[in-house]
py3Dmol code that shows the C-alpha trace and the ligand (Angstrom):
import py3Dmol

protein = """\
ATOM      1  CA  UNK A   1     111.679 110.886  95.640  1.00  0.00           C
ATOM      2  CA  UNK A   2     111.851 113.636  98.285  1.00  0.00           C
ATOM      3  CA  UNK A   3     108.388 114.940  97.175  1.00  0.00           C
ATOM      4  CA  UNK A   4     106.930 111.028  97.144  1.00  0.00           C
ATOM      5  CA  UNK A   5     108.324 111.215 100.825  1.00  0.00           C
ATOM      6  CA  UNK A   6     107.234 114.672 101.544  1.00  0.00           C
ATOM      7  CA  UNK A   7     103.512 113.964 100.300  1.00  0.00           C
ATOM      8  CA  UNK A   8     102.746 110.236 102.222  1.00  0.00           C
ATOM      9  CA  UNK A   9     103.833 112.510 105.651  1.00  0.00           C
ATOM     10  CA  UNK A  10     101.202 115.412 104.547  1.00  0.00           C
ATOM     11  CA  UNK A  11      98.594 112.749 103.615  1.00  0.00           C
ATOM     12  CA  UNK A  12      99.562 110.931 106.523  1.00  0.00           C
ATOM     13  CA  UNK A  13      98.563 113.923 108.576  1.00  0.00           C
ATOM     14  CA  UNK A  14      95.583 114.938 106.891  1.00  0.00           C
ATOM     15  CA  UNK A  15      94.091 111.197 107.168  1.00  0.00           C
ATOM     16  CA  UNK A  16      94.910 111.572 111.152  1.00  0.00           C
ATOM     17  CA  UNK A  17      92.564 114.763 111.071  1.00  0.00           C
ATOM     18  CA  UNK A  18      90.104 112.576 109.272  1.00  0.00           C
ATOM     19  CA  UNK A  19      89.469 110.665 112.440  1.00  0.00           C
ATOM     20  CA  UNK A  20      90.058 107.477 110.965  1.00  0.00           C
ATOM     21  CA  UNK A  21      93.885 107.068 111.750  1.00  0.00           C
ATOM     22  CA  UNK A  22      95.955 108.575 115.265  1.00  0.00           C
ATOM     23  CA  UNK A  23      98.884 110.593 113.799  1.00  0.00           C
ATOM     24  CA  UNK A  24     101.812 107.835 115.303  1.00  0.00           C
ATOM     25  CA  UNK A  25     104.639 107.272 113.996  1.00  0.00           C
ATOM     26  CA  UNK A  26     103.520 103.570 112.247  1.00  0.00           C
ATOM     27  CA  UNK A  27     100.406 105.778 110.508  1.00  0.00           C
ATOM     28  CA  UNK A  28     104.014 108.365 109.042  1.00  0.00           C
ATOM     29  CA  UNK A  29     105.716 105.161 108.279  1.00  0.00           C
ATOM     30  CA  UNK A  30     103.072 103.838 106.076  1.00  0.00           C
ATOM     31  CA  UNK A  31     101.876 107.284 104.235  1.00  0.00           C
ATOM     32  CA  UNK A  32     105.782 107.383 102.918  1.00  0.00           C
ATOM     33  CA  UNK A  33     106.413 103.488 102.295  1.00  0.00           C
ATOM     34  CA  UNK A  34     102.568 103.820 100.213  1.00  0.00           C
ATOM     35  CA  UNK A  35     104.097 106.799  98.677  1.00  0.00           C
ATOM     36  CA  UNK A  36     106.899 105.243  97.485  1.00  0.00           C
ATOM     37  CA  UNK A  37     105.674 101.659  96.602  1.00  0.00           C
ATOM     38  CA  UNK A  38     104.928 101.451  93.131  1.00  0.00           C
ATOM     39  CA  UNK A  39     108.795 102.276  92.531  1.00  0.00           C
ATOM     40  CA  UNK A  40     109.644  99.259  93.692  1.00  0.00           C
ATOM     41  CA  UNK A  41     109.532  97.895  90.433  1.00  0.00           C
ATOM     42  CA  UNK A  42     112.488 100.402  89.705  1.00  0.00           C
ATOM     43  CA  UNK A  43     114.397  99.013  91.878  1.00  0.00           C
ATOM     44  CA  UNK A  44     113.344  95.377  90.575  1.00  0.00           C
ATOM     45  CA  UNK A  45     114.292  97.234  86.712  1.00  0.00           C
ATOM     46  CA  UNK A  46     117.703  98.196  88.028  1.00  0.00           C
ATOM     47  CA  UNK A  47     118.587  95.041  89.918  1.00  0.00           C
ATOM     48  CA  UNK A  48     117.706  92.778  86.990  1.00  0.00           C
ATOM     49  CA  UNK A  49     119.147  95.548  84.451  1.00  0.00           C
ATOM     50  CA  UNK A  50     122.182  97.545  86.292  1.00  0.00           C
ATOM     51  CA  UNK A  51     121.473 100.435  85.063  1.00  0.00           C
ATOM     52  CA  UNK A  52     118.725 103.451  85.262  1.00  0.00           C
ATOM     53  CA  UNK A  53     119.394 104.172  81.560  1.00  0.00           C
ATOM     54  CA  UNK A  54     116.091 102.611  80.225  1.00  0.00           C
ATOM     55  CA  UNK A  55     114.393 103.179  83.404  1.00  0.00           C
ATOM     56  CA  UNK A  56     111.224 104.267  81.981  1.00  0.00           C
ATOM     57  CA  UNK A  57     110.488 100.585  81.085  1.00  0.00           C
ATOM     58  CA  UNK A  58     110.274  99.651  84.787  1.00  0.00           C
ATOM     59  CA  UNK A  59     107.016 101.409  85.257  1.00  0.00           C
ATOM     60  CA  UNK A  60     105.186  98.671  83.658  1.00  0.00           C
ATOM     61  CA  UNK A  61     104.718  96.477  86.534  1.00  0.00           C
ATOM     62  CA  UNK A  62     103.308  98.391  89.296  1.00  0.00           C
ATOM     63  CA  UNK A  63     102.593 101.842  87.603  1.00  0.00           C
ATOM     64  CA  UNK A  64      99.207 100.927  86.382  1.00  0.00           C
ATOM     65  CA  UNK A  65      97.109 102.846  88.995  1.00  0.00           C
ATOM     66  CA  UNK A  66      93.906 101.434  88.217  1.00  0.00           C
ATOM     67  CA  UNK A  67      94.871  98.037  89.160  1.00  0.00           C
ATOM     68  CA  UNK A  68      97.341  98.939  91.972  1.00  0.00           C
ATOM     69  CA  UNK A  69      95.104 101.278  93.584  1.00  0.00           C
ATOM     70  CA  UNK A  70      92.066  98.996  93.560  1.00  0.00           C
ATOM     71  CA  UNK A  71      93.868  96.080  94.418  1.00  0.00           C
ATOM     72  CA  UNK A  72      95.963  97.667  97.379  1.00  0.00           C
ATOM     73  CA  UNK A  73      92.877  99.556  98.745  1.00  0.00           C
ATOM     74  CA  UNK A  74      90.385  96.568  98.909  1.00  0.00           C
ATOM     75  CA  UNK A  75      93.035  94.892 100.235  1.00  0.00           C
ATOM     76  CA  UNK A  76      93.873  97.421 103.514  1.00  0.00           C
ATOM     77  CA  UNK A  77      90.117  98.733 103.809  1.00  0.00           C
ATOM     78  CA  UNK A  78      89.368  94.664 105.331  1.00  0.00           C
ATOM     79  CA  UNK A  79      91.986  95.861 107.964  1.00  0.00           C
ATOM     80  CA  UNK A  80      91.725  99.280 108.553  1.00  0.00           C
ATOM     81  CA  UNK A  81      90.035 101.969 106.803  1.00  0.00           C
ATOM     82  CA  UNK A  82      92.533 104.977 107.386  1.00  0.00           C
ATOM     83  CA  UNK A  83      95.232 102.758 105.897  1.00  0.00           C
ATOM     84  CA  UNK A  84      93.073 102.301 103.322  1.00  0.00           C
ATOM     85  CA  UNK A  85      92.580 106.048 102.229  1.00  0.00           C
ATOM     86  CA  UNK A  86      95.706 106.687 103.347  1.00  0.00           C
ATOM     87  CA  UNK A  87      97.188 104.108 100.632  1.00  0.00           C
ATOM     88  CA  UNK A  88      94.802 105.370  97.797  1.00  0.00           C
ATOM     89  CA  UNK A  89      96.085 108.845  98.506  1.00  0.00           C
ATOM     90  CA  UNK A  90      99.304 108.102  98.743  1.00  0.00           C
ATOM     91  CA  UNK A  91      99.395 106.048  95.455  1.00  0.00           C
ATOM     92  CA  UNK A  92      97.405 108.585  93.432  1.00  0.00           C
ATOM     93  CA  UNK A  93      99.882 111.542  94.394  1.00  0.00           C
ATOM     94  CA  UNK A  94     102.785 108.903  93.493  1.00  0.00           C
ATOM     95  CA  UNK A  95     101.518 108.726  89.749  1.00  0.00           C
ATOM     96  CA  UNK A  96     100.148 112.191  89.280  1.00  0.00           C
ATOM     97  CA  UNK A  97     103.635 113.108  90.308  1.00  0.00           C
ATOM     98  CA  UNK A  98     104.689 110.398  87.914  1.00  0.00           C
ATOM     99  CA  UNK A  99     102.537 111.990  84.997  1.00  0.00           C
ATOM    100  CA  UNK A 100     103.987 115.691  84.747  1.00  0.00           C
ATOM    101  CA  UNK A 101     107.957 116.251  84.816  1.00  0.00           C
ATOM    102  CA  UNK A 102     110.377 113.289  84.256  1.00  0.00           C
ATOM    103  CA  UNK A 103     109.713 110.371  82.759  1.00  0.00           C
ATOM    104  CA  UNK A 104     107.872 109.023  79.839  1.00  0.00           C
ATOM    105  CA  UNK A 105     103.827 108.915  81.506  1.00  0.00           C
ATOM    106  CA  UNK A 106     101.877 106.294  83.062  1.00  0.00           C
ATOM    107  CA  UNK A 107      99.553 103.746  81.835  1.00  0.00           C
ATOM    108  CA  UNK A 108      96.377 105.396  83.924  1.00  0.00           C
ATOM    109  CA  UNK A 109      93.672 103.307  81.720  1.00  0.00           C
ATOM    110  CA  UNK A 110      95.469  99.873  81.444  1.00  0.00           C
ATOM    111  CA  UNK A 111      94.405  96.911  81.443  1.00  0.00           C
ATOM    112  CA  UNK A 112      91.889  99.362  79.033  1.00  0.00           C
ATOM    113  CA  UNK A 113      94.625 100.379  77.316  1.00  0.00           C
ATOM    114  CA  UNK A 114      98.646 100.158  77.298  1.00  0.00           C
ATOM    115  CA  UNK A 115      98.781 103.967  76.296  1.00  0.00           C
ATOM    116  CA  UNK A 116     101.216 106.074  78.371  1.00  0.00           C
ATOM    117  CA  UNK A 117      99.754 109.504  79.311  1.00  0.00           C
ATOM    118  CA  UNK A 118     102.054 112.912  80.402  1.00  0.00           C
ATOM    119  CA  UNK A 119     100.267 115.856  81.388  1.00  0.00           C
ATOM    120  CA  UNK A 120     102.148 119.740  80.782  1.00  0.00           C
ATOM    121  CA  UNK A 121     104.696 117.344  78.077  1.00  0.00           C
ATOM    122  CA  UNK A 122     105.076 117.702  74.094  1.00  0.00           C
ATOM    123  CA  UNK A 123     105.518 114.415  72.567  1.00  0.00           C
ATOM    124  CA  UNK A 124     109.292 114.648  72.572  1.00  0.00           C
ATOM    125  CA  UNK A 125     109.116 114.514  76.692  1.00  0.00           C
ATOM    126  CA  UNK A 126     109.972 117.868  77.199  1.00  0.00           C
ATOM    127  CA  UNK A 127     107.959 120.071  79.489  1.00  0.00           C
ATOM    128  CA  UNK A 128     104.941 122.123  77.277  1.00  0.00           C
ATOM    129  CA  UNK A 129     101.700 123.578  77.752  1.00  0.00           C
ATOM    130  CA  UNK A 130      99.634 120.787  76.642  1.00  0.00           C
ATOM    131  CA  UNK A 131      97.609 119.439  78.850  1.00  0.00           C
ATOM    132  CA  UNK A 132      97.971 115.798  77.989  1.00  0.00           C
ATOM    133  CA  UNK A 133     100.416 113.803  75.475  1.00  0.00           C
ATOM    134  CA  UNK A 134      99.887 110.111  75.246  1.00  0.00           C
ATOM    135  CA  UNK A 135     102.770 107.375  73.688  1.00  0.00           C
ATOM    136  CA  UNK A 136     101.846 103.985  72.701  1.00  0.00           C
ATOM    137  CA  UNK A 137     103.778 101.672  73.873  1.00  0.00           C
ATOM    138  CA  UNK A 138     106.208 101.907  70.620  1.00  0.00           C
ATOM    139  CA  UNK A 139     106.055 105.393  70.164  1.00  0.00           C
ATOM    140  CA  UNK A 140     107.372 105.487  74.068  1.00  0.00           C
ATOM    141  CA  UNK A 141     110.009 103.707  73.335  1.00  0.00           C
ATOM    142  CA  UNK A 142     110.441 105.400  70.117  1.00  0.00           C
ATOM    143  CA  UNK A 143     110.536 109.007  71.624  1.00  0.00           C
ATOM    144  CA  UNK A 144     112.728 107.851  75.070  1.00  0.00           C
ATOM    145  CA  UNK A 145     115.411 106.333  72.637  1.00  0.00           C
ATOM    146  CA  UNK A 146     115.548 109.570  70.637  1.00  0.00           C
ATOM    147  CA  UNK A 147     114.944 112.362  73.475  1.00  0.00           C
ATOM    148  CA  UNK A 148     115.547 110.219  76.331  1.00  0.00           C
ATOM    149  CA  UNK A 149     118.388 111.784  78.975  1.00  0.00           C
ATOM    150  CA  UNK A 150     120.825 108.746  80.052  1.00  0.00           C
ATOM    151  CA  UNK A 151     122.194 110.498  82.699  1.00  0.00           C
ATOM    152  CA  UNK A 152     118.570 111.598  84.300  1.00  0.00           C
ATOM    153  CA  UNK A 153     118.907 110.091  87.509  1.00  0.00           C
ATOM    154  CA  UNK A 154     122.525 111.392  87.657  1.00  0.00           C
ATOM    155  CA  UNK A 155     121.515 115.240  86.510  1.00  0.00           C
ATOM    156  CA  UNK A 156     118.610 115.037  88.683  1.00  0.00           C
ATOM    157  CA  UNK A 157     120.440 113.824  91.851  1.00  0.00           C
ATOM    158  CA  UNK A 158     122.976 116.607  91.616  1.00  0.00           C
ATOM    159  CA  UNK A 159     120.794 119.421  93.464  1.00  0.00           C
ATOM    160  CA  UNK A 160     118.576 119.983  90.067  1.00  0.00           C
ATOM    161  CA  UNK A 161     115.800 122.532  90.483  1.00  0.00           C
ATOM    162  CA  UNK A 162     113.610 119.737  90.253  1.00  0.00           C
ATOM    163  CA  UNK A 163     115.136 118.065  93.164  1.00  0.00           C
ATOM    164  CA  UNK A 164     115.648 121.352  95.238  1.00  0.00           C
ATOM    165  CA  UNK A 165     112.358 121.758  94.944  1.00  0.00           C
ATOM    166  CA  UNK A 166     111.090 118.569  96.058  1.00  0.00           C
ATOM    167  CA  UNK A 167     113.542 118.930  99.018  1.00  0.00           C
ATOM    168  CA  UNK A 168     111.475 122.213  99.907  1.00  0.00           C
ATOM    169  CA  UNK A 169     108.249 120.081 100.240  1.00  0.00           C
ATOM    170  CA  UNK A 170     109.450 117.126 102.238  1.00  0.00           C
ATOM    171  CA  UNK A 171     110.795 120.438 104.914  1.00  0.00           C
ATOM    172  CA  UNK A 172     107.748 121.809 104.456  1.00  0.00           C
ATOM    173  CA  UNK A 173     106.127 118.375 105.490  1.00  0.00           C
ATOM    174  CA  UNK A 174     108.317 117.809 108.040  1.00  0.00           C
ATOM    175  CA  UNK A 175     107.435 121.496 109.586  1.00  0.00           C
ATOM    176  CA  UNK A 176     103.756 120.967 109.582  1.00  0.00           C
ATOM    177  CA  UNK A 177     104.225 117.127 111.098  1.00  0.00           C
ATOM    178  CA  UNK A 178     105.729 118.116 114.419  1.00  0.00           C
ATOM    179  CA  UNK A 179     103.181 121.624 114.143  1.00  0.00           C
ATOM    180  CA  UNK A 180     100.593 119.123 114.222  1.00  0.00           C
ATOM    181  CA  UNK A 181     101.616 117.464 117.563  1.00  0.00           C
ATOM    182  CA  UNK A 182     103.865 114.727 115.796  1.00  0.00           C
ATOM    183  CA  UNK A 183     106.014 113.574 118.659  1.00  0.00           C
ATOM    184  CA  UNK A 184     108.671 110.660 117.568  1.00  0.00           C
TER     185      UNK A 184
END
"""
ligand_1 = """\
1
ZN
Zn 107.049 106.042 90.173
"""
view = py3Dmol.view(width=600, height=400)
view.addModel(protein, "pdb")
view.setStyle({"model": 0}, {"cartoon": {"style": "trace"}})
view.addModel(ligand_1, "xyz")
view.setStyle({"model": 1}, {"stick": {}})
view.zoomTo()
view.show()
């Protein structure tokens, strides 16, 4: 999550240097809400579930980026073009982050296909040097039940390398906003 927050303010401040959006602080608020959107269904899993045991299973609502990017950037561009890259950005570094580390992939063709794809995973979840490893929807389930971690949100939460690291970008983000003039 700190890297989904770290990435909407870099995007946010690259779309300002675009021209097509000042650098304020409404343009920073919506580069990290875009960047975190389409984990809203996660919270939607957990409310209706209790629980971020299964939580793979909440990325079928909004984690299908060919639908949620299209839809959300048609949507913004009749309102205001930066928003409208900034979104697409945002959204695109959401699920490529999505695709490679945690979890169990993201359905990038649907409504082609309901296929889950991982890049850098074997087919057991765990991190590999294969490019790409894709799950049906079964075989997801299959391989999450089997070689799923129930306490990932737990292990991850307590200063993992994972997390450190994403700390280090959203710094890193935060550095380069107020080096680029950001003034709250
Ligand atoms: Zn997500």
């Amino acid at each position: 999550m700190p890297l989904d927050v770290g990435m909407g303010i870099l995007l946010a401040i690259f779309v300002s240097r675009t021209g097509l959006l000042p650098l304020s602080a409404a343009a920073v608020a919506a580069g990290i809400l875009f960047s975190l959107l389409p984990d809203l269904d996660f919270l939607l899993h957990l409310a209706r579930q209790g629980t971020g045991r299964f939580s793979h299973e909440h990325r079928d609502l909004l984690h299908n980026p060919l639908v949620f990017i299209s839809a959300g950037t048609i949507f913004l561009a009749f309102m205001n073009g930066g928003l409208a890259l900034l979104f697409a950005l945002s959204a695109i570094a959401h699920f490529l982050h999505d695709s490679v580390g945690m979890g169990w992939g993201v359905r990038w063709a649907y409504p082609f296909s309901k296929k889950y794809y991982k890049f850098f995973s074997d087919p057991n979840g765990h991190a590999s040097r294969r490019f790409l490893v894709s799950w049906t929807p079964d075989a997801q389930r299959a391989a999450a039940a089997e070689f799923g971690d129930p306490h990932w949100l737990s292990d991850y939460l307590k200063l993992s390398r994972e997390f450190l690291i994403e700390l280090g970008v959203l710094a890193a983000a935060l550095i380069l906003l107020f080096a680029a003039g950001f003034r709250i």
